[in-house]
KEKE-3310 file (N, C-alpha, C; in steps of 0.2 Angstrom, whole numbers, plus 5000, padded with zeros to 4 digits):
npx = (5514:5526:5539:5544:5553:5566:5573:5586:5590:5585:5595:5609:5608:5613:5608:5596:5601:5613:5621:5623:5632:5639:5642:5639:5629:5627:5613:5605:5593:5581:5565:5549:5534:5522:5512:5510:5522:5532:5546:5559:5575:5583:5592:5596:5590:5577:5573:5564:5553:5551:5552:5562:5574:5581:5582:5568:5559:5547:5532:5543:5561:5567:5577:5573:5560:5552:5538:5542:5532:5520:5519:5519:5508:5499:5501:5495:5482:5477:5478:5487:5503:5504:5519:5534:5549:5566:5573:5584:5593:5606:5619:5619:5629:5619:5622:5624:5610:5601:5600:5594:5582)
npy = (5183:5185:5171:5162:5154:5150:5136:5138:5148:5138:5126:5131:5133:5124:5110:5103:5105:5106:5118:5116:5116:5128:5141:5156:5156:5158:5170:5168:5169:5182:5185:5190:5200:5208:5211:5208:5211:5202:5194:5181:5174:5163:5149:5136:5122:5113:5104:5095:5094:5107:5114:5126:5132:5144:5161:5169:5180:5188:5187:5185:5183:5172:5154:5143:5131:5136:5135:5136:5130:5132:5146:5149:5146:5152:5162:5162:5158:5170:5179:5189:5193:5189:5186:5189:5190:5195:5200:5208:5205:5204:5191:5188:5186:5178:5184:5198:5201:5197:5208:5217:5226)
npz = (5275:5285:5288:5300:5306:5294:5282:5278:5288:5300:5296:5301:5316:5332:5339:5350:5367:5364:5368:5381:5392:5393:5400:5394:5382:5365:5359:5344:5337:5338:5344:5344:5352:5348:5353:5368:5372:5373:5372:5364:5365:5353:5356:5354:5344:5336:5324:5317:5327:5329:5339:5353:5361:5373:5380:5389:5391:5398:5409:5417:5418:5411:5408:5394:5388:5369:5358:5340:5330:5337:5339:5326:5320:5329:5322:5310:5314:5318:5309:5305:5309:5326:5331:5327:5319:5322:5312:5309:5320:5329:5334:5351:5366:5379:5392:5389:5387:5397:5407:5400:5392)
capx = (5517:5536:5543:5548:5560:5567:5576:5591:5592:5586:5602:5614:5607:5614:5603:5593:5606:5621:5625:5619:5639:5641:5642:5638:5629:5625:5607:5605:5587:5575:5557:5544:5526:5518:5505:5512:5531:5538:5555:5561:5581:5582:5598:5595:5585:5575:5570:5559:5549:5551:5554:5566:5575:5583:5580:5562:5558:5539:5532:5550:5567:5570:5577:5566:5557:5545:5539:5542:5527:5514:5520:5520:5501:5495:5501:5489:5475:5473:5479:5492:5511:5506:5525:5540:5558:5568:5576:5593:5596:5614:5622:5622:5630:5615:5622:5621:5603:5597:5597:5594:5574)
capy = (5183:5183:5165:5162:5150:5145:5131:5139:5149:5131:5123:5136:5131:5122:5107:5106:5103:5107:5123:5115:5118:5133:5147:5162:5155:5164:5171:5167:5172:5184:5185:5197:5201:5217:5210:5206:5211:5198:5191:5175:5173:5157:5146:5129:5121:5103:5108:5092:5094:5113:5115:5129:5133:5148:5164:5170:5187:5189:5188:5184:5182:5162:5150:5138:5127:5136:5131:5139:5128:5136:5153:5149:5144:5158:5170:5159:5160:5175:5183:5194:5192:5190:5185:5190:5186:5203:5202:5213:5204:5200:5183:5191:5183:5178:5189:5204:5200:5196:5212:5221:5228)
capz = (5282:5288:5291:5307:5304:5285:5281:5277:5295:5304:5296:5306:5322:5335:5341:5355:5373:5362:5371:5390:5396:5389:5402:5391:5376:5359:5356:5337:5332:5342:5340:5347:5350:5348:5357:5375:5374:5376:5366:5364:5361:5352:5357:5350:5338:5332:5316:5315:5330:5331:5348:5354:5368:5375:5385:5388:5392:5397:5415:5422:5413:5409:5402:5392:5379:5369:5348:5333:5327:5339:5337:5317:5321:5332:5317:5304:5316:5318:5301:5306:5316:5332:5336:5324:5320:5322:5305:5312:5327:5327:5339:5355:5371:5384:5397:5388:5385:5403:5409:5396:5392)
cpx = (5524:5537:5545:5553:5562:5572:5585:5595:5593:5594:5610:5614:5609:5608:5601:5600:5612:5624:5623:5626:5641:5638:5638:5635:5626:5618:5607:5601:5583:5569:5554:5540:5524:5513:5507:5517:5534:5543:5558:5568:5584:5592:5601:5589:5583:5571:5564:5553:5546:5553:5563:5570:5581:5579:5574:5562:5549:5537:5539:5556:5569:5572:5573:5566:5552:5546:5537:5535:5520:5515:5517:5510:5495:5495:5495:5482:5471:5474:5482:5498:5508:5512:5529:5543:5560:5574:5583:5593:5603:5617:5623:5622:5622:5616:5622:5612:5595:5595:5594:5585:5573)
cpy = (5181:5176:5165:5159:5146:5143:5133:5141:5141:5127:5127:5135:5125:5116:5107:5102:5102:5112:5121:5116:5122:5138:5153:5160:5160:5165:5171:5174:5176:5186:5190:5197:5207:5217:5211:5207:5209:5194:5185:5175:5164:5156:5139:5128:5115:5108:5102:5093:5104:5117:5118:5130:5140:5154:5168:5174:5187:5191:5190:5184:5178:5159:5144:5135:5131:5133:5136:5136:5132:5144:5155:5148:5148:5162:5166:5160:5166:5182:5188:5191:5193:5189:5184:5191:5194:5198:5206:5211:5201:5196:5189:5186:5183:5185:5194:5205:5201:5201:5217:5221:5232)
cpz = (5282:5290:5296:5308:5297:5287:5283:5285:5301:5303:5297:5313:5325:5337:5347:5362:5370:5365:5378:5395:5395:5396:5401:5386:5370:5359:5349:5334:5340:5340:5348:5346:5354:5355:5366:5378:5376:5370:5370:5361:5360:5353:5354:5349:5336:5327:5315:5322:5332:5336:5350:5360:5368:5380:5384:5391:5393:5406:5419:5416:5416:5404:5401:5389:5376:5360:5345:5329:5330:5339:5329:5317:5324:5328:5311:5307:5318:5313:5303:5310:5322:5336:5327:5324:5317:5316:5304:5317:5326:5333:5342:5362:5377:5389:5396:5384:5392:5406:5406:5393:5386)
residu = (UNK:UNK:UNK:UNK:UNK:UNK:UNK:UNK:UNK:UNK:UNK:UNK:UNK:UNK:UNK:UNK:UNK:UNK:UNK:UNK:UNK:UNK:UNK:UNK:UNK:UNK:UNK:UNK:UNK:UNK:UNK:UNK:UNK:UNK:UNK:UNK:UNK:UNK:UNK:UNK:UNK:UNK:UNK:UNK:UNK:UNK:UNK:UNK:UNK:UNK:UNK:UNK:UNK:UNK:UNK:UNK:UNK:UNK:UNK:UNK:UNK:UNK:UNK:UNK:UNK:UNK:UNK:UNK:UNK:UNK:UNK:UNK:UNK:UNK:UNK:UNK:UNK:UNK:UNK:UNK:UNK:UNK:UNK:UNK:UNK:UNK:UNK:UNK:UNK:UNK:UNK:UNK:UNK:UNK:UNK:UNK:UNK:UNK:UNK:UNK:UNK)
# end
């Protein structure tokens, strides 16, 4: 199964309420679920706790908290990627995110 977040990427990432002044901030990583279509643009990062934050894409378009750990744990439980990390997403500004589908 694909990684949802390796080391190497966790230690690029911003910590969690580093970008909370920031205007426009960068989407890093994006994740995705075949199942429900919904996309997670990660913005910051606790590597020990897991726990993400950025713009969530599903019912509504918010911003939020959601984890890498429980995502990483729904994919084990059910033996297949229920939610995986778009592997060519390239740092894109929030605002060309928000509206975009």
């Amino acid at each position: 199964m694909q990684a949802l977040m390796t080391e190497e990427l966790a230690e690029g990432l911003p910590p969690l309420y580093a970008t909370e002044g920031e205007g426009d901030p960068v989407a890093l990583v994006h994740y995705f679920s075949c199942l429900n279509g919904w996309d997670w643009y990660l913005t910051e990062y606790d590597p020990e706790t897991g726990e993400a934050f950025g713009l969530v894409r599903g019912f509504e378009t918010e911003w939020g908290y959601f984890s890498i750990h429980e995502m990483e744990q729904l994919n084990c439980s059910r033996g297949f990627n229920a939610v995986e990390r778009d592997e060519h997403f390239e740092p894109t500004r929030a605002s060309a995110l928000e509206g975009r589908r």
